[in-house]
LOVOBA-263825 format. One record per residue (C-alpha): x, z, y; residue in one letter. Coordinates in steps of 0.001 Angstrom, whole numbers. Each point is the difference from the previous one (the first is absolute). Layout:
# residues N
((X Z Y) a) ...
***
This chain:
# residues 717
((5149 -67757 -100285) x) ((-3306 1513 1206) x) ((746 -1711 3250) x) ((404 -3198 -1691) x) ((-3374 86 -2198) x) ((-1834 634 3122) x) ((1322 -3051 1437) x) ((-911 -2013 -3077) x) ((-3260 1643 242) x) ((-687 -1215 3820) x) ((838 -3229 -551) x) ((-2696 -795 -2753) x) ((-2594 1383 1861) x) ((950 -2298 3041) x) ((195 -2683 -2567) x) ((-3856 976 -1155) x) ((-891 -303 3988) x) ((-2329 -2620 -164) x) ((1494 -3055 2181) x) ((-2954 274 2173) x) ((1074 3156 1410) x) ((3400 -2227 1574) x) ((-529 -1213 3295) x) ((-160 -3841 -761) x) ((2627 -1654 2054) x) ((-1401 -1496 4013) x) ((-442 -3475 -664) x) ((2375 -2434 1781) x) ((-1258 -2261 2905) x) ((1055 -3606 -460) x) ((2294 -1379 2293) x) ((-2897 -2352 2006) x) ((-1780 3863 157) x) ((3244 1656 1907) x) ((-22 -3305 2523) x) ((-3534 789 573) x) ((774 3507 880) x) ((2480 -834 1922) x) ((-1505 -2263 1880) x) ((-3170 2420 857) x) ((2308 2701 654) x) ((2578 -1798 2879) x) ((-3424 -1356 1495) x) ((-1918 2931 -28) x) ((3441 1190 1732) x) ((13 2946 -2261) x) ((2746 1133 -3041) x) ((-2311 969 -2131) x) ((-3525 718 -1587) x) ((-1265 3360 379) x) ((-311 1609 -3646) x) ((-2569 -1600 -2448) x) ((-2257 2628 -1175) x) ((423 419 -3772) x) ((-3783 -501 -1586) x) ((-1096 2801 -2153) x) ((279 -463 -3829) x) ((-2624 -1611 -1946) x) ((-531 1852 -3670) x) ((-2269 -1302 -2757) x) ((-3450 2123 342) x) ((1126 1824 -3374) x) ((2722 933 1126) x) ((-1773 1450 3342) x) ((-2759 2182 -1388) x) ((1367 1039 -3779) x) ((3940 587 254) x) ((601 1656 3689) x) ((3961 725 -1514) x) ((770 -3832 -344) x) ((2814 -731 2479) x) ((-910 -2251 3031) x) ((2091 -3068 -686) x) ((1742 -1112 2589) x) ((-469 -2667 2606) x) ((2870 -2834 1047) x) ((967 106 3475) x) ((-859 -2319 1851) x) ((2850 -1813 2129) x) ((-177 734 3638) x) ((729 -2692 2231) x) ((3467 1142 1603) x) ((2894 -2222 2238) x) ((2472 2861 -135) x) ((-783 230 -3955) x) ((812 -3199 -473) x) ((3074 -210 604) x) ((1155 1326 -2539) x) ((-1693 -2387 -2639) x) ((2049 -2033 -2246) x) ((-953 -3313 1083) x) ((2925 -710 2903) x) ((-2743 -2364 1884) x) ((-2377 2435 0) x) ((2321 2979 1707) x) ((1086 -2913 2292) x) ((-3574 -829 1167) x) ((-1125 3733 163) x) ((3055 200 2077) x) ((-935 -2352 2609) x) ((-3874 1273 -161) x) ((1363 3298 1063) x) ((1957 -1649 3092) x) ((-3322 -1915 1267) x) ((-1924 3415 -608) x) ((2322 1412 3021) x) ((-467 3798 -960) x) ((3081 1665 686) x) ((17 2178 -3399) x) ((965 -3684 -1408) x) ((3412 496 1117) x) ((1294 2693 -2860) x) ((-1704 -1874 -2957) x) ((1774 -3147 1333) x) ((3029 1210 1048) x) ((498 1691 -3796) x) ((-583 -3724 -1453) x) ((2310 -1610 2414) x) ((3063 2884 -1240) x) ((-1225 -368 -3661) x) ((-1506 -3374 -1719) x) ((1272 -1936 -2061) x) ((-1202 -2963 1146) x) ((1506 -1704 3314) x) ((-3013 -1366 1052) x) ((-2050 3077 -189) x) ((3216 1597 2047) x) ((-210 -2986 2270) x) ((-4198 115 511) x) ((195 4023 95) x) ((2471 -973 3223) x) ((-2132 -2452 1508) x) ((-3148 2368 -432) x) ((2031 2654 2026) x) ((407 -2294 2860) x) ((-3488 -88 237) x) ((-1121 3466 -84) x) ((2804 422 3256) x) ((660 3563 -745) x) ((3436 1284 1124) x) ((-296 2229 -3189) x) ((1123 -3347 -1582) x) ((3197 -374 1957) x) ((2161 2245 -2097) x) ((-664 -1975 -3625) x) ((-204 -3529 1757) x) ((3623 821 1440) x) ((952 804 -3823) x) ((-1307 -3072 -1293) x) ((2085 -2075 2447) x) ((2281 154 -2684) x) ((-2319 -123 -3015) x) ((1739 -2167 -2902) x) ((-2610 -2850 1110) x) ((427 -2606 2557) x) ((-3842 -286 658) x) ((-294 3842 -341) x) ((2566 126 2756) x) ((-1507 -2540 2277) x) ((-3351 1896 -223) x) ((1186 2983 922) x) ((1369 -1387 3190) x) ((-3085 -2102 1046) x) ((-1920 3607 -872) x) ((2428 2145 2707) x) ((-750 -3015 2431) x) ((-3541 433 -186) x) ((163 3620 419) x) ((1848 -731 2798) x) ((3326 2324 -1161) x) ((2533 -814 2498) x) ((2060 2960 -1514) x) ((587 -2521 -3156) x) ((1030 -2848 2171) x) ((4074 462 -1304) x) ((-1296 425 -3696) x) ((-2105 -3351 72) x) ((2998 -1824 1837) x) ((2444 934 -2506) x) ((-2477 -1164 -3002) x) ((-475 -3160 1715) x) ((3230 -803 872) x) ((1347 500 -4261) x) ((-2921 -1942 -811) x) ((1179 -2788 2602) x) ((3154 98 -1785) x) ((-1196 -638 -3662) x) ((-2987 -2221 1148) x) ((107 -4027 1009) x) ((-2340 806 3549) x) ((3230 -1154 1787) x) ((191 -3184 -2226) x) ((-3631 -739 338) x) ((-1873 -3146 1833) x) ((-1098 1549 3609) x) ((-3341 -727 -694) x) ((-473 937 -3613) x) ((-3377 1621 -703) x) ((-214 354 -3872) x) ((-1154 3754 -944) x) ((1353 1945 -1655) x) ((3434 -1146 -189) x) ((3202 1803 -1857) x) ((-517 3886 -208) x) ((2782 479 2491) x) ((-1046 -2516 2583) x) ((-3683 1608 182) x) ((1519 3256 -30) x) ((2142 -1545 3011) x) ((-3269 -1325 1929) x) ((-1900 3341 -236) x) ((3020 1966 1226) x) ((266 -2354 3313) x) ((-4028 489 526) x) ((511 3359 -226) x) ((2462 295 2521) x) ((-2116 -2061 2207) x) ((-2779 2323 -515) x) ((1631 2861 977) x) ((1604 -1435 3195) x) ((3632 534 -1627) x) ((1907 -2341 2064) x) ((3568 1800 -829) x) ((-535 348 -3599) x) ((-1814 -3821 -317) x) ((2877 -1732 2005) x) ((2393 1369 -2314) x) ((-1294 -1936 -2496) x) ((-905 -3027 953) x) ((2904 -521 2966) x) ((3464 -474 -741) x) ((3128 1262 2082) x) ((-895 -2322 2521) x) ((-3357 605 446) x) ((-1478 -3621 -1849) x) ((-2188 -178 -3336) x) ((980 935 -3470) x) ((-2742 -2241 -1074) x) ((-1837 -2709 1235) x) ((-2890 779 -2395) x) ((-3311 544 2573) x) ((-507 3622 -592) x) ((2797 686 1645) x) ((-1450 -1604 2398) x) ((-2902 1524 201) x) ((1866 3381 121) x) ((2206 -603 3325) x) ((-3133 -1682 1477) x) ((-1828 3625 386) x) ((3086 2311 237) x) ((21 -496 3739) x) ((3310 740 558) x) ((1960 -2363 1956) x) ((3061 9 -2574) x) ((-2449 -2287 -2341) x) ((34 -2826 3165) x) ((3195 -1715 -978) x) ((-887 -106 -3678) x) ((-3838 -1301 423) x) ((1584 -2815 2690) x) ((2083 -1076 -3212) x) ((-2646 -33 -2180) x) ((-2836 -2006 2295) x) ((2869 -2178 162) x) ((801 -428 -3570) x) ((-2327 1616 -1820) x) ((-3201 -1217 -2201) x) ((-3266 -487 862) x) ((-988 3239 -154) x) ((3235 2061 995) x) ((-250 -2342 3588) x) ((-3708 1379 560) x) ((1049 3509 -364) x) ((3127 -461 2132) x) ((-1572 -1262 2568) x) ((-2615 2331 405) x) ((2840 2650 -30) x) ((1867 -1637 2546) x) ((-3585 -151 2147) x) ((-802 3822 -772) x) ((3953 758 1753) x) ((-297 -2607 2846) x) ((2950 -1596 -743) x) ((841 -2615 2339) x) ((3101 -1587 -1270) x) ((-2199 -1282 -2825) x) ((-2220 -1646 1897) x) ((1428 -3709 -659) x) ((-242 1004 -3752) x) ((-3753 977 -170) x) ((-884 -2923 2721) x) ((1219 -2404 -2689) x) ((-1974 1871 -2642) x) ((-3119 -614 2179) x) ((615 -3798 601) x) ((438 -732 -3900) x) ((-3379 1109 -1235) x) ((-817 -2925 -1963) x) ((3011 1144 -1920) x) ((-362 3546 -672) x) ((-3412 1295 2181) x) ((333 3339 -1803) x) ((3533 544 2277) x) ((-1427 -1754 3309) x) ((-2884 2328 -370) x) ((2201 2582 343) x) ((2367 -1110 2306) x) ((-2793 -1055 2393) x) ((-1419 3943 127) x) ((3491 1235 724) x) ((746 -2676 2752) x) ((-3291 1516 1276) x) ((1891 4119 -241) x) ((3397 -1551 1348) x) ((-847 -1650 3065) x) ((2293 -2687 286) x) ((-27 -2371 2963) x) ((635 -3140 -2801) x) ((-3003 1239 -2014) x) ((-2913 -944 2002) x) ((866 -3331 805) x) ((-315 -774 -3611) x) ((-2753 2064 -1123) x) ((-1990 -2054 2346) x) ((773 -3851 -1143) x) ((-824 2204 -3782) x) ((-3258 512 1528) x) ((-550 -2931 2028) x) ((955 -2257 -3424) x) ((-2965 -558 -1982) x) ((1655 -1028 -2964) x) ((827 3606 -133) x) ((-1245 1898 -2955) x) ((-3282 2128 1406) x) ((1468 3613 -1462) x) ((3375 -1108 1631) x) ((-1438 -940 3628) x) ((-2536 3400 8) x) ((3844 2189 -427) x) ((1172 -2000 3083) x) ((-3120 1030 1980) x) ((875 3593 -1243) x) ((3606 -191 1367) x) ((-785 -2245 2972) x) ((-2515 3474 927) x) ((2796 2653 -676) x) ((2353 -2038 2228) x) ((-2389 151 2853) x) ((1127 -4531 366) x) ((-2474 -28 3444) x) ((1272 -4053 -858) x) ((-2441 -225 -3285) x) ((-2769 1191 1645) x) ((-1792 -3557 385) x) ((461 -454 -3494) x) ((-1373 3105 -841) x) ((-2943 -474 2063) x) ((-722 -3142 -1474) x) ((44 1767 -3378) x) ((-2815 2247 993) x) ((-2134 -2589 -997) x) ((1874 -1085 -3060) x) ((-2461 -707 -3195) x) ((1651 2533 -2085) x) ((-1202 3369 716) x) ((3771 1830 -1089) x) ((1632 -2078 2712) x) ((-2743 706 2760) x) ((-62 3616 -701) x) ((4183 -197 251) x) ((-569 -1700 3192) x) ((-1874 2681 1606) x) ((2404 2406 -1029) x) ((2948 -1708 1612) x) ((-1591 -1025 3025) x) ((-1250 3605 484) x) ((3901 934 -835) x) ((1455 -2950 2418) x) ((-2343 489 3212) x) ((-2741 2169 332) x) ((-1104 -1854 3487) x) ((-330 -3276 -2477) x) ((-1565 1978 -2674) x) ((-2934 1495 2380) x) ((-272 -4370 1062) x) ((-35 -960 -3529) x) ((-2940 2738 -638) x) ((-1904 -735 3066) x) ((-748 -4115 -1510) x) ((443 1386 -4351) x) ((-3811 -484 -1313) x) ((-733 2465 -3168) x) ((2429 -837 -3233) x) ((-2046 -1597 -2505) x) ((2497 2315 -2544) x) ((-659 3866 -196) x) ((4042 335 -157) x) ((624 -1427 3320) x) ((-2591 1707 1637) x) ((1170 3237 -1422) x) ((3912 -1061 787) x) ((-1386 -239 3431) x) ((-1690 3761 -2) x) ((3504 861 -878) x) ((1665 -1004 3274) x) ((-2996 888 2436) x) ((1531 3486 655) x) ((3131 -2044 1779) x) ((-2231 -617 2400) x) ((-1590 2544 2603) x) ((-3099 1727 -582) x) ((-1912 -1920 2119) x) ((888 -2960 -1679) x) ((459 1013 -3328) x) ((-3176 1805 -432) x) ((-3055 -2754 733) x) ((1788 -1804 -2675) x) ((325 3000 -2159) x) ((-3548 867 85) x) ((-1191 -3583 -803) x) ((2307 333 -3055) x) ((-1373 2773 -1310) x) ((-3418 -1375 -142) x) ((2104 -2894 -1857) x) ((-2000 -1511 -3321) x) ((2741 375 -2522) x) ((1053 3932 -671) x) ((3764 -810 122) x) ((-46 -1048 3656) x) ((-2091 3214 759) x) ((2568 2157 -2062) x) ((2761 -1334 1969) x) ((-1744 119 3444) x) ((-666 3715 -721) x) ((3485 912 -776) x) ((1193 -1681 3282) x) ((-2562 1327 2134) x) ((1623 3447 -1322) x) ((3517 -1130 2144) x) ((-1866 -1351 3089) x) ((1491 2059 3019) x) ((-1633 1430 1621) x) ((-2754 1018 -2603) x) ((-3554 -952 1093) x) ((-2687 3110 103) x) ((-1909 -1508 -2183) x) ((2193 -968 -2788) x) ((-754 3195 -2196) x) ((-3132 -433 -7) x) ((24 -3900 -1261) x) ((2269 965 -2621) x) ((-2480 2738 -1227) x) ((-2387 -2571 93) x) ((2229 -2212 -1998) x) ((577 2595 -2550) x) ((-3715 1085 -1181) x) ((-175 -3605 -1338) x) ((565 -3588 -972) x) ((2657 -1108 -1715) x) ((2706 1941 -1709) x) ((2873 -871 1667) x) ((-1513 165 3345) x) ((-697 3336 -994) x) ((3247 560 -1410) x) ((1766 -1095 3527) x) ((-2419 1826 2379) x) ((1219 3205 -2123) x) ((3347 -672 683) x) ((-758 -1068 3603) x) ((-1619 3528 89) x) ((2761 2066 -1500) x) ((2489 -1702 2463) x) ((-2019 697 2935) x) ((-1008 3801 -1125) x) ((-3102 -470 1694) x) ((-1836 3134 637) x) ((-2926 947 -2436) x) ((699 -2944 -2562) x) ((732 2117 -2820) x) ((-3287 526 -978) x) ((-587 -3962 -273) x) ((3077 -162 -1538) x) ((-1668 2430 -2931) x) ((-3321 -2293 53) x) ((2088 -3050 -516) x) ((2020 1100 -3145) x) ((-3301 1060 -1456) x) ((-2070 -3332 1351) x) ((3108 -1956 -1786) x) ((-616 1884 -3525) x) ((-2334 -3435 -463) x) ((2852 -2301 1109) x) ((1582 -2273 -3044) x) ((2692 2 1889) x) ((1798 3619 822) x) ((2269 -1422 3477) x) ((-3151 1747 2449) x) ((416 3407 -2210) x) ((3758 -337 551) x) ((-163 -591 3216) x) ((-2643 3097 1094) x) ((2223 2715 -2077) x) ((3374 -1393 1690) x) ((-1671 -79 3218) x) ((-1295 3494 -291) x) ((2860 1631 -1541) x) ((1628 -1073 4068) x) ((-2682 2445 1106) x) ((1718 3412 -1413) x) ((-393 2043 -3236) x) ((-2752 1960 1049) x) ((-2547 -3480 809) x) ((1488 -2042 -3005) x) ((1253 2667 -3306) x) ((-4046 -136 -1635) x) ((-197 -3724 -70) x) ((3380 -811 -868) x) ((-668 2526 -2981) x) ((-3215 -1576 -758) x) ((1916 -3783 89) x) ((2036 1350 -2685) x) ((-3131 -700 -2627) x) ((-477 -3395 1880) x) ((-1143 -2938 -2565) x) ((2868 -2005 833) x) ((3700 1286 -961) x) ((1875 -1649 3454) x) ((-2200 2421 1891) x) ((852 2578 -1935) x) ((3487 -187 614) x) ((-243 -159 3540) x) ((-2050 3160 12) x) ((2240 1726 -2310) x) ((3448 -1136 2415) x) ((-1989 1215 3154) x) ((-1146 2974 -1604) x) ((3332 1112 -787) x) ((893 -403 3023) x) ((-2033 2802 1497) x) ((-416 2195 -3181) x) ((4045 -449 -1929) x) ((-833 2497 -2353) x) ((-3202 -1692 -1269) x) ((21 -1900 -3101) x) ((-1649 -2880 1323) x) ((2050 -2752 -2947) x) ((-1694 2257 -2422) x) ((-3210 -31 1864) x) ((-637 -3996 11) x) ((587 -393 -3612) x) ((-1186 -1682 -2357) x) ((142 -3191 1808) x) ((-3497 -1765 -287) x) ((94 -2621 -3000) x) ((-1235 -2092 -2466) x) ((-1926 1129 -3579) x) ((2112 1402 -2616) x) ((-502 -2706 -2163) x) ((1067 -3003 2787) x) ((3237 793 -222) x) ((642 -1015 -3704) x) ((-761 -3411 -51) x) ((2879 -2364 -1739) x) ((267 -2099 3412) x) ((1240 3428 1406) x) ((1990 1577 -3009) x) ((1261 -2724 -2447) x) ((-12 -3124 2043) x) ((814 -3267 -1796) x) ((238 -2341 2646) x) ((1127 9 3747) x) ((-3094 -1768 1991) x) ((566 -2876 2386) x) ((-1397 -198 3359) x) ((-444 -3658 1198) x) ((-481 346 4232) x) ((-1344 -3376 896) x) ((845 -92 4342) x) ((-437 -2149 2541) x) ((4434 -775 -435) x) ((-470 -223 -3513) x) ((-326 2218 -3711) x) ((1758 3374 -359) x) ((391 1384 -3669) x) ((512 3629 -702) x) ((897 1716 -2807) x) ((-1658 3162 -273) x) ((2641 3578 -957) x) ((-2874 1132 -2640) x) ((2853 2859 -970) x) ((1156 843 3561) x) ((-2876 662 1589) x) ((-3542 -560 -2689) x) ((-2883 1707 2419) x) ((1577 -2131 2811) x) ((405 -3258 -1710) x) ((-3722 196 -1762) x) ((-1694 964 3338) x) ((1764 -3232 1321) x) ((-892 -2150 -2854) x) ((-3706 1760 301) x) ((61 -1236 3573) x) ((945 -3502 -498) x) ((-2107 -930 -3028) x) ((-3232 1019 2032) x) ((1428 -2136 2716) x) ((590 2822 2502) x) ((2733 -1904 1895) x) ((-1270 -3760 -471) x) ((-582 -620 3667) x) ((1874 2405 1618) x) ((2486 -600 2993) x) ((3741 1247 -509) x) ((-266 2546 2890) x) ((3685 1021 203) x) ((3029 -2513 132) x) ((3227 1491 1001) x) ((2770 -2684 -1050) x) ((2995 1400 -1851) x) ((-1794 3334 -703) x) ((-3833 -669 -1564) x) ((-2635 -1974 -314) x) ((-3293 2153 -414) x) ((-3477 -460 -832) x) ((-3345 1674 -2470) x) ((-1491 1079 3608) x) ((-3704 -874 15) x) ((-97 1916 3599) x) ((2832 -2500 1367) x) ((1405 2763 2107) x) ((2157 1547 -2365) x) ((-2220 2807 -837) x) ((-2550 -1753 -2453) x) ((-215 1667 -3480) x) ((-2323 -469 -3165) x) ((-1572 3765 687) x) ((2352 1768 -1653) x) ((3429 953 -19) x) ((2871 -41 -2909) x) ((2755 2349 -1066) x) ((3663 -1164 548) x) ((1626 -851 -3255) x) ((3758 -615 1435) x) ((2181 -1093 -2261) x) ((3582 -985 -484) x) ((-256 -3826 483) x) ((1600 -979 3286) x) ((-1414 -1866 3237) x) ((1873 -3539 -439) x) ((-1115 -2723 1075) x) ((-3569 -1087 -1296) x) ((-883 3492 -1140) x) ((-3647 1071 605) x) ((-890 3000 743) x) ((-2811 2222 1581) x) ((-617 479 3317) x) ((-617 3270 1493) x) ((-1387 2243 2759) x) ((1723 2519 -1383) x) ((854 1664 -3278) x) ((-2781 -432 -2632) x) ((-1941 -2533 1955) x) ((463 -3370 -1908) x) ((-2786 -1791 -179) x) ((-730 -3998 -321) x) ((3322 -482 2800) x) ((2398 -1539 -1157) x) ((3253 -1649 982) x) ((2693 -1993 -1131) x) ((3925 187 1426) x) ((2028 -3071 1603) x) ((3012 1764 -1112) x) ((1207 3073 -1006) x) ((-915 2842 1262) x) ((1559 3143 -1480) x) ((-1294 2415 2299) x) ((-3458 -250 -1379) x) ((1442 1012 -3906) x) ((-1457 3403 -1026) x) ((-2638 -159 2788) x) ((-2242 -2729 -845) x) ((-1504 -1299 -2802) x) ((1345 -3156 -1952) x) ((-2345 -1528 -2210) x) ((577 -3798 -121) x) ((2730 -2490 611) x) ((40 -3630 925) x) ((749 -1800 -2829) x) ((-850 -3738 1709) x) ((-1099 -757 3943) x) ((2830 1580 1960) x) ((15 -2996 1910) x) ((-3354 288 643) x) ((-92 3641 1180) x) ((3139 -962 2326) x) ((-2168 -2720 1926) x) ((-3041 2506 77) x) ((-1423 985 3486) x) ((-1896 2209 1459) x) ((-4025 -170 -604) x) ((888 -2672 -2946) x) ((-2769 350 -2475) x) ((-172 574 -4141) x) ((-2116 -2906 -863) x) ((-355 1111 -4045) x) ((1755 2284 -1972) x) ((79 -415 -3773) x) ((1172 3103 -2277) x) ((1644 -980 -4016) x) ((-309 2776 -2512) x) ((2125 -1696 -2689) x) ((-3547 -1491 -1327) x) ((-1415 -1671 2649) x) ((-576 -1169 3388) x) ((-2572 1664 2547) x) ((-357 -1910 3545) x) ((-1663 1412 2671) x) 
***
């Protein structure tokens, strides 16, 4: 009883607490506040805030200086910015994008947080980004609960989980992944599909199919992938192109007799792959098959294209013949006759060596460059003939194709002309005269010391290639101008020269290189960074050099909440007016928003109007947003990867790199698909109108205008 009046007792006083003295409850971010967060966090490349100081409390003046017994009422806590935190918040989209934050962060004490949601949530997509996410933090810590969730209750989950081993690069799971694939095969309709179908995403199963087979690919499985997608005697289950794809890269020559059925019978797309699979394993008996390909361009050039390189790897004494009257015809599409000149040049054809030399002075720079190449390839006695009468390219490419093929020659040859490309007017044709002049043999004395020359100044990429020239070389007593020239490049926009002095020096031994490596790990730019950081380790394993770079550089706290970024209402169009004709892009807002409004940035201030298409490779990419036109022009800055989980088919744009974390304004846009670009590049567009066009692009093709739609209106620049 006493007991029980005490009790009573307690609980009216708490009752007479004023509600003051409760800590009032942390007030709860809005969703478009958690997207901002998230945002800042995975490109800051960090999980988390460090802990908000809590401000002292602030009490009425009375209650200050008269009533020192008042209790201090307490202060709200104030919600700290955390990835790992948030995923556990109710919202499923929110644990989902925190998820995938944590993946592009890359910090390896991701993986438990992760792994936990993958075993645990509710929600199949959250399992099914947690998996993704895990693939791209690569730790083999991830292998045990990515084998487990092969058999997760969700198709998608499943198909993650494979594609997530793959790029890890667990071979060990190779059985586990076939066996997933192979049920899903069974209760999916890839085997009743059109060869060529592209839709994404298809049924549950059949995606869950497809990532299975590009994870086997990945991981070299040839045993575990041909047991899926052979029968007994050794032909396709399914005709569907990533199949495909899959026995294209296997090299193993038990794929040879399935591909040969498919570039027979197969799509559009499942012929291309088989017959660069038949190239890559030389097989001669499909020779007939692939010369047929080549001949029937104007019905299917994405096939011929492919057929023509791997008549070029087979060496077939029926190939030449009609790789020439390809060439020789000009009714011949332009991409189509450039691949001829490419295979005529691996066959060593001494026969199309007028032709070629005619094309030397052909008016399209792509083709003369190509002609140099395989005249250098053919006959080096006709190449040093053809040089002796070539005046100066009018187009920095050729002239820097030409640097390339100089150290073919003998020194005494090669050199005159190496030294009067260095002093070349355009910086590309110097950067690629310095990295031959590296190979001539033997080395001239006096090399070293024009490459020091070359590295004190100019232009960045000159500087950037007389590093490398330098590290290659080891030349005695340049690591001390190596030093000067990562400091002298602190000014550069651009961070290639910086990269290239701390890669350079790091050649030159622990002791010369350790101090400015650790120094580059503050650099202003984040790529350099994580160069320093990879060499660093190198020397030093024990140092925590991921910890050391971070936070990443970034943008002001408040530029990452904007409503373009977190609650997008439109998808923006991207209108590519070229010299073939308009390309329009729509713009993946969700999939990749710092990407996609540093690309709409770009083109509204007209940033690529005028600007040549530097890189056409048909079947694989078309790729421009290089203001340098040698593939290394930037806008001054670089961007943080934001891969995502939407595939590389065909017309998917994505963002060029020079390595991870280097996106810039380079772009590119795929022929076809390309599946081992997924979870390694950044997609943030698709062609939604203009394939045609980007099919009959060329190289050094120009964007003429470029108009961007917001959903309002219409900006042309």
């Amino acid at each position: 009883m006493r007991r029980a009046v005490t009790a009573v007792v307690f609980l009216a006083w708490l009752a007479a607490v004023p509600a003051s003295a409760q800590p009032p409850a942390a007030p709860r971010p809005a969703f478009e506040q958690k997207m901002a967060w998230i945002l800042r966090l995975e490109d800051r490349r960090i999980l988390r805030d460090a802990a908000v100081p809590q401000p002292p409390p602030s009490l009425p003046a009375s209650t200050r200086s008269k009533d020192k017994t008042s209790p201090i009422p307490p202060v709200a806590a104030v919600p700290v910015p955390d990835l790992v935190r948030l995923l556990e918040d109710p919202e499923g989209r929110v644990r989902r994008r925190a998820a995938l934050a944590i993946g592009r962060v890359g910090l390896p004490e991701g993986v438990p947080p992760l792994a936990r949601l993958l075993a645990g949530d509710r929600d199949a997509e959250v399992r099914q980004m947690a998996a993704f996410a895990l693939g791209l933090l690569g730790n083999t810590a991830a292998i045990d609960p990515l084998r487990a969730a092969l058999r997760d209750s969700s198709e998608p989950v499943r198909g993650r989980a494979a594609e997530a081993l793959g790029l890890i690069g667990d071979a060990a799971s190779a059985p586990a992944i076939a066996a997933m694939a192979a049920d899903e095969l069974a209760r999916s309709d890839a085997a009743r599909l059109d060869p060529d179908e592209l839709a994404w995403p298809l049924a549950p199963a059949t995606e869950a199919f497809r990532l299975g087979v590009f994870a086997l690919t990945r991981l070299k499985a040839s045993d575990a992938l041909l047991s899926v997608v052979l029968d007994r005697s050794g032909q396709p289950r399914v005709r569907w192109w990533p199949a495909a794809y899959a026995l294209s890269r296997i090299d193993d020559a038990r794929a040879v007799p399935a591909l040969a059925t498919l570039a027979r019978t197969g799509g559009s797309i499942s012929k291309a792959f088989a017959a660069r699979g038949l190239g890559a394993q030389k097989d001669g008996a499909s020779a007939a098959t692939l010369l047929l390909l080549a001949q029937s361009w104007q019905a299917d050039s994405r096939a011929a294209v492919a057929a023509i390189r791997a008549l070029g790897q087979i060496a077939g004494p029926a190939a030449a013949p009609v790789l020439r009257s390809l060439l020789q015809s000009r009714t011949t599409d332009p991409n189509i006759r450039l691949e001829a000149v490419g295979a005529l040049a691996a066959l060593r054809d001494r026969e199309s060596l007028d032709m070629l030399l005619d094309l030397a002075g052909d008016s399209w720079p792509a083709m003369r460059a190509a002609s140099l190449r395989a005249v250098q390839a053919i006959d080096g006695e006709a190449f040093v003939v053809l040089l002796s009468g070539l005046d100066p390219d009018p187009h920095a490419s050729v002239r820097a194709a030409l640097a390339s093929l100089l150290p073919s020659l003998d020194a005494e040859m090669a050199m005159p002309r190496l030294r009067a490309l260095l002093a070349d007017k355009d910086p590309q044709v110097t950067a690629a005269a310095i990295a031959a002049l590296a190979t001539v043999v033997p080395m001239p004395s006096d090399v070293p010391a024009r490459l020091l020359g070359l590295l004190a100044g100019g232009d960045v990429m000159v500087r950037a290639a007389a590093a490398a020239a330098l590290g290659e070389l080891k030349s005695v007593g340049a690591e001390r101008a190596l030093i000067d020239a990562y400091r002298a490049g602190r000014a550069d926009e651009l961070y290639q020269a910086r990269a290239g002095a701390v890669a350079a020096l790091a050649k030159y031994g622990a002791a010369a290189s350790l101090p400015t490596l650790k120094e580059a790990l503050a650099d202003k730019d984040w790529a350099v960074r994580l160069r320093a950081a990879a060499l660093v380790r190198g020397f030093e394993p024990g140092f925590d050099a991921v910890a050391a770079i971070r936070s990443a550089p970034g943008r002001a706290v408040d530029a990452y909440g904007g409503p373009s970024l977190v609650a997008p209402l439109v998808s923006p169009h991207v209108f590519l007016d070229t010299d073939r004709g308009s390309i329009e892009i729509e713009v993946a807002v969700l999939d990749a928003p710092l990407t996609s409004e540093n690309f709409l940035a770009l083109a509204r201030r007209g940033y690529f109007t005028g600007m040549a298409l530097h890189r056409v490779v048909p079947n694989f990419v078309v790729q421009g947003g290089d203001v340098r036109g040698d593939g290394e022009g930037s806008p001054g800055y670089t961007m943080r990867d934001e891969i995502n989980m939407l595939p590389f088919l065909r017309g998917t744009v994505g963002m060029a790199l020079d390595g991870a974390d280097t996106g810039g304004s380079q772009f590119f846009i795929t022929h076809s698909p390309q599946p081992h670009l997924d979870g390694k590049y950044t997609v943030f567009g698709r062609v939604v109108a203009g394939m045609d066009v980007v099919d009959r692009l060329q190289q050094w093709d120009v964007i003429r205008r470029v108009r961007t739609w917001d959903g309002v209106q219409m900006v042309t620049r």
